[in-house]
N, C-alpha and C positions, 0 to 999 in steps of 0.2 A: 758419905757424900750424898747418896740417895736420898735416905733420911733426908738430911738437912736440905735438900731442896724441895722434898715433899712437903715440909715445913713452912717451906718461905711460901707456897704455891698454896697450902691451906690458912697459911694467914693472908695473905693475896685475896683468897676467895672472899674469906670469913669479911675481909676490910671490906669487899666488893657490894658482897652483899647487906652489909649494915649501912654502905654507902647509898645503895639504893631503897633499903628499908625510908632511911631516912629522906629521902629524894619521894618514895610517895608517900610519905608523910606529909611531907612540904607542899605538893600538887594538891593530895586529897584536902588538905587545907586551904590551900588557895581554892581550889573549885568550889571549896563550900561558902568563902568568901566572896568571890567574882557571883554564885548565884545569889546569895542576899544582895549582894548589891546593884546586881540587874536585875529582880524581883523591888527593889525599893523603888530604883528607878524606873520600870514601867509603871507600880503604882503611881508614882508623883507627875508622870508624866500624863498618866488618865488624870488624877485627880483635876491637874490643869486646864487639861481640855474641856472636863465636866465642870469645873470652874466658870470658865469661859460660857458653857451653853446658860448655866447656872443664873448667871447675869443676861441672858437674853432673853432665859424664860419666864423670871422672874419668880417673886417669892408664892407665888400661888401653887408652883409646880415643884419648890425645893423639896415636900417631902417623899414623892415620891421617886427625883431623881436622887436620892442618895439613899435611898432602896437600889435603886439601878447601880449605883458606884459599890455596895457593898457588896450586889452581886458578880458584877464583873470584877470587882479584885481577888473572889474566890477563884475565878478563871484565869485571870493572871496568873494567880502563885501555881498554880498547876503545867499551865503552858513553861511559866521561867524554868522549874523542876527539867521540863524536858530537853530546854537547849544548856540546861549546865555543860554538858561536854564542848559542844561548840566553841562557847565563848571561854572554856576554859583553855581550849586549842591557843584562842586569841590571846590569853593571858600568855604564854607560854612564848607565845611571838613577841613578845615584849610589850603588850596591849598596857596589862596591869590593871590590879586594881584603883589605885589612884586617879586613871582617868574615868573609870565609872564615878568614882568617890567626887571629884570633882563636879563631872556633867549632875549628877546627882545632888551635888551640893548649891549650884545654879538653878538649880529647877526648881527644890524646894524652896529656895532665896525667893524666886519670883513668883512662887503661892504663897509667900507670907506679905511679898511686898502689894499682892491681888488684895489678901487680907484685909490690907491697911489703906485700901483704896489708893494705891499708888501705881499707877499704871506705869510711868516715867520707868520708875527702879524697877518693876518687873520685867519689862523691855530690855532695860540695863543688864539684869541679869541674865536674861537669854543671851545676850549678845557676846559674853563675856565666855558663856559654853559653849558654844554653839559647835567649835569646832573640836570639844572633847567629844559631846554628842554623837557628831557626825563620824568619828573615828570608833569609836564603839559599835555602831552599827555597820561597822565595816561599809561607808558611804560610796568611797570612790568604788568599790565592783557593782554597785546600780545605777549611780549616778546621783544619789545622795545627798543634797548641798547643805539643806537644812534642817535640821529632827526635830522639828514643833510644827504645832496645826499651822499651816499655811495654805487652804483650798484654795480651787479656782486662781490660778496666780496668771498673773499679766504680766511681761518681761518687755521694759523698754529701755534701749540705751541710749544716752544721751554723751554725747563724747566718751569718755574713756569709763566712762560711771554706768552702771547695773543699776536699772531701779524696777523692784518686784512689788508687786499689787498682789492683796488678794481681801479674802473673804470676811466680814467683822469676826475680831477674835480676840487675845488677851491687849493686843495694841489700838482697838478703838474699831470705828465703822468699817470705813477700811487700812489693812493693815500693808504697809509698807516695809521693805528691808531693799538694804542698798549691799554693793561688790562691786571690785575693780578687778575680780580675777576669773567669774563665775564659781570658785570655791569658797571663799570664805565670803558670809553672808552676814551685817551688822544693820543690827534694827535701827531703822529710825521714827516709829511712832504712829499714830494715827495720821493718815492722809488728809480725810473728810472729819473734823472736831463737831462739826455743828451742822444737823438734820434739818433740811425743811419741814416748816410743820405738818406736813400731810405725811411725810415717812413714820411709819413704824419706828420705834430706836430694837437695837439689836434684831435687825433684820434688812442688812444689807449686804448684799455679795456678787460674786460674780464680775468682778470691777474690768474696764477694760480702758488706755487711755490712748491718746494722740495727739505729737504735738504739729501744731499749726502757727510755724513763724516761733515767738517767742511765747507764748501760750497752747499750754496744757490743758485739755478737755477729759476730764473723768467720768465714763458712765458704768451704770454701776446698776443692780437690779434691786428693786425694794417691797415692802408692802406698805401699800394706804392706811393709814392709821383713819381711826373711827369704829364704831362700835358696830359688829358685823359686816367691817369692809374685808380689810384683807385682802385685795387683790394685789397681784402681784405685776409689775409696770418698772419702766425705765425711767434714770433720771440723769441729769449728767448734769456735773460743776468744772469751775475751769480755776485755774491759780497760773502766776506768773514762772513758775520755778517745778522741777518734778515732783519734788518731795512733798510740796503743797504749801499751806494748808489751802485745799482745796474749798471753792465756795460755791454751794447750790442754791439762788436765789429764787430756785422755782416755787409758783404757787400750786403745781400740773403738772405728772407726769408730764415725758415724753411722748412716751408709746407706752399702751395697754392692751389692745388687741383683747376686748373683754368677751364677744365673741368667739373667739379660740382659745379660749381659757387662761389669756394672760400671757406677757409678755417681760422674759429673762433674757441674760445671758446677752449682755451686748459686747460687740466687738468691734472698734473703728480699722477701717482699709483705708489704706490710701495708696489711690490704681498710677501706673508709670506717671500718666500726666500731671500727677498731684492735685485728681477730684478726690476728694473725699465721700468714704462711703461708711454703711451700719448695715451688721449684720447681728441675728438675734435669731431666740427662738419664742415661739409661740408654741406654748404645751399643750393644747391639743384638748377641743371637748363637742361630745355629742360624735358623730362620725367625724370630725375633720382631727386627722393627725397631729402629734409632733412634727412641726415644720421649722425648717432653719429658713430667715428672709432676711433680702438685702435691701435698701432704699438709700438714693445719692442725699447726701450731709447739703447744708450751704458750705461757702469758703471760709466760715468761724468753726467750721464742724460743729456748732452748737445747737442744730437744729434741723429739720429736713430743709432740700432746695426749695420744695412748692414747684418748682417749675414745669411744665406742660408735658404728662407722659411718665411722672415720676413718682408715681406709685409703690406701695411696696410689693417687691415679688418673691417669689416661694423657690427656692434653693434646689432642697432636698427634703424628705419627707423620710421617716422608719418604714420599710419595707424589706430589712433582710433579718432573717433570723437573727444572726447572732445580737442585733440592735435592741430585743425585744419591746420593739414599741418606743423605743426612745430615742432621739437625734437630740444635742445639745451641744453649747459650749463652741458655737464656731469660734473660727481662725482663718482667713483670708491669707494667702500672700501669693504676692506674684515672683516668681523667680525666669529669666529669658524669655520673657513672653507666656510661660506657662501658668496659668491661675488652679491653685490644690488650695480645696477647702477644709481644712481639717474639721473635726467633728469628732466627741462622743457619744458613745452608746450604751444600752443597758443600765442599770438600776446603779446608782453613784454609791451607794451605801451595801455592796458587795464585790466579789473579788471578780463578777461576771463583768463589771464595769471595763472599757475599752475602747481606745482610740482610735476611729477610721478616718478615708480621705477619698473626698471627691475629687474630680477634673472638672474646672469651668471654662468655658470659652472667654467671660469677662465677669467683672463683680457683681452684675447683674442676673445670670446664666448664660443661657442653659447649662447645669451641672449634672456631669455620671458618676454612677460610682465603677471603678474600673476593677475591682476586688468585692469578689462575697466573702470576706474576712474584714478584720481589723489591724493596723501594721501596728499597735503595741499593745499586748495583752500580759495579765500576770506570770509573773516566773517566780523563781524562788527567791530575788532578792524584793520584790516590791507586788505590791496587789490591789487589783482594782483601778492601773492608768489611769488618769483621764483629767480633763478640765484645762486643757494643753494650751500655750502659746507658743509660737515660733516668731525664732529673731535670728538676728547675725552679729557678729563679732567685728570689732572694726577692721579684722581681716579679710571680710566676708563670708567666713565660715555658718551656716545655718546648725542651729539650737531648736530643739523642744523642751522646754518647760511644765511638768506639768503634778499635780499631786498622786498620791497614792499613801495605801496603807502598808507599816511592818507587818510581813508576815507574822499568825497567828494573833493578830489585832485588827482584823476586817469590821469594818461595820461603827456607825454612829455610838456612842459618842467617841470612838477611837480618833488620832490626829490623824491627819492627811498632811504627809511631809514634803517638801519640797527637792524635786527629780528635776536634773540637767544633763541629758545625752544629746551625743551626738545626730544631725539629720543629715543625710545625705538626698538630694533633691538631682542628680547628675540623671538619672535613670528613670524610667518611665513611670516608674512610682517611687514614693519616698520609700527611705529606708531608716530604721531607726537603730543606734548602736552608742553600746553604756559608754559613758564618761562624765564628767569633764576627764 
């Protein structure tokens, strides 16, 4: 009887164990699967991006950027090698490979549609993955909305509709994508189709808009075209509808501030009473700083007021370590009376990059900073903050918006992907906490 149980209990085992034999067979297999195919896909997903600069920089510069593409994909496959366990974890949660295979399959779809000079279909094709993408990256624990280049983004809503701005990219000057949920994100195309002739082409970002009545005003930072210009100056076009198409029928900049080295990063306010205001930064040359300033709009927002006393004035200026010299990228809002100026700092093309906030008494000043830190810096799901907008939800809930890098992908020409966390604004300073 002994015997015969010993039996049953050494085939028991025996079964056990060839059950698991073949159980990490099955794993060790897939993990080698899920890493080529997260290895494929941050390739394609660079490739994209460098695509993208590719067409901005023009063919005079193709050969030595794709020296640069060859190098950083030796970097890639290195880095993918080290999160295979990670993501193999994810597979195991029921991730799979098919959703990589998918996002994977959309990405390369919209470098062939780039290709083919089809911008339309490449758009299409992002829009179609966007939220395999964002599930692969494990999205929702940073905040995650959207896995392709999207800098500097602008977030306005307009009834129950999401509509995000940001920086020229695979979608045209500036790039728009729309949501009704703040999670799922579908592209809809170039904003701005058609450059004044004094802009630069592929050299416009930073977009920021406002609407007034039934008209949208888009400003947007550019550089003067002409041989040895390049300066860098505002410009702003207006359209009847959000999504545009936007028209700039200037012959001049806005604003250049040539003196201070140029003039980025606009932002329209509009204070309780419904003045309109701009805010920007001037980059700073010779001793005078990076300064963030604010000047009152007329009532088209399309222009300054002119009016007696209204000047432009100086915000905030780099003055704390951790900013190292740089202020950027304001963000105005007023919540109960209280004016917080949001602001970037440090160098946008590292993970030192980070979001701080001032107190203003009004959108003109005088503004403190009430923190020698920054209230969003890099963690381990995103790197490099920054470029931020704040909005509210038609329940009044406040939102920050703003880009950053996947970890172990810091730095140009990597994508800056599109971040929606939580703001809380109740307390003496904001606070910032992952979601949607």
């Amino acid at each position: 009887m002994i015997g015969a149980t010993a039996l049953v209990i050494v085939g028991v085992l025996a079964a056990a164990v060839i059950t698991d034999v073949q159980a990490q067979a099955r794993a060790g297999s897939e993990q080698r699967a899920l890493a080529h195919a997260r290895h494929d896909l941050s390739t394609a997903r660079f490739a994209l991006a460098a695509t993208t600069f590719a067409r901005a920089l023009g063919t005079n510069h193709h050969e030595a950027l794709q020296t640069d593409i060859a190098s950083t994909r030796g970097q890639l496959a290195t880095s993918e090698q080290a999160l295979t366990v990670t993501h193999a974890d994810a597979f195991l949660l029921g991730l799979g490979v098919g959703t990589l295979q998918t996002c994977l399959g959309g990405v390369q779809g919209s470098l062939q549609a780039i290709a083919a000079h089809d911008n339309g279909g490449a758009a299409r094709d992002l829009s179609a993955v966007s939220s395999a993408c964002t599930r692969l990256t494990n999205g929702t624990k940073a905040g995650l909305v959207y896995p392709f280049d999207f800098p500097d983004p602008a977030v306005l809503r307009v009834g129950d509709t999401y509509f995000a701005y940001a920086t020229n990219s695979v979608e045209g000057n500036i790039a728009i994508i729309e949501s009704t949920d703040l999670t799922t994100w579908n592209v809809v195309g170039n904003a701005l189709p058609t450059l004044p002739a004094w802009v630069t082409p592929g050299a416009t970002w930073a977009p920021g808009v406002l609407q007034v009545g039934g008209t949208f005003d888009l400003f947007y930072s550019a550089k003067v075209a002409g041989p040895g210009n390049g300066e860098e100056c505002i410009s702003v076009a207006t359209a009847t509808q959000p999504q545009g198409p936007f028209v700039d029928s200037s012959t001049a900049p806005l604003e250049c501030q040539p003196s201070l080295g140029g003039s980025i990063d606009p932002s329209p306010f509009v204070d309780a009473d419904g003045t309109p205001y701009l805010q920007w930064k001037s980059i700073g040359a010779g001793a005078q700083p990076a300064t963030i300033w604010s000047e009152q709009l007329d009532p088209a927002g399309t222009g300054f007021s002119g009016a007696p006393g209204t000047t432009p004035l100086p915000l905030i200026t780099a003055d704390q370590p951790w900013e190292a010299g740089v202020v950027e990228a304001p963000d105005l809002v007023v919540r109960a009376g209280h004016y917080y100026l949001f602001y970037s700092g440090n160098n946008w093309d590292s993970a030192a990059y980070a979001v701080g906030v001032a107190t203003c008494t009004g959108p003109l000043g005088p503004c403190t900073k009430p923190l020698s830190q920054p209230i969003l810096t890099s963690s381990p799901n995103v790197q490099g903050p920054g470029g931020e907008s704040v909005f509210t939800d038609a329940s009044g809930v406040s939102w920050i918006a703003f880009d950053g890098y996947a970890p172990g992908a810091v730095g140009y020409p990597n994508s800056r992907d599109l971040y929606v966390q939580h703001l809380d604004l109740s307390g003496a300073t904001p606070v910032v906490s992952a979601g949607p």
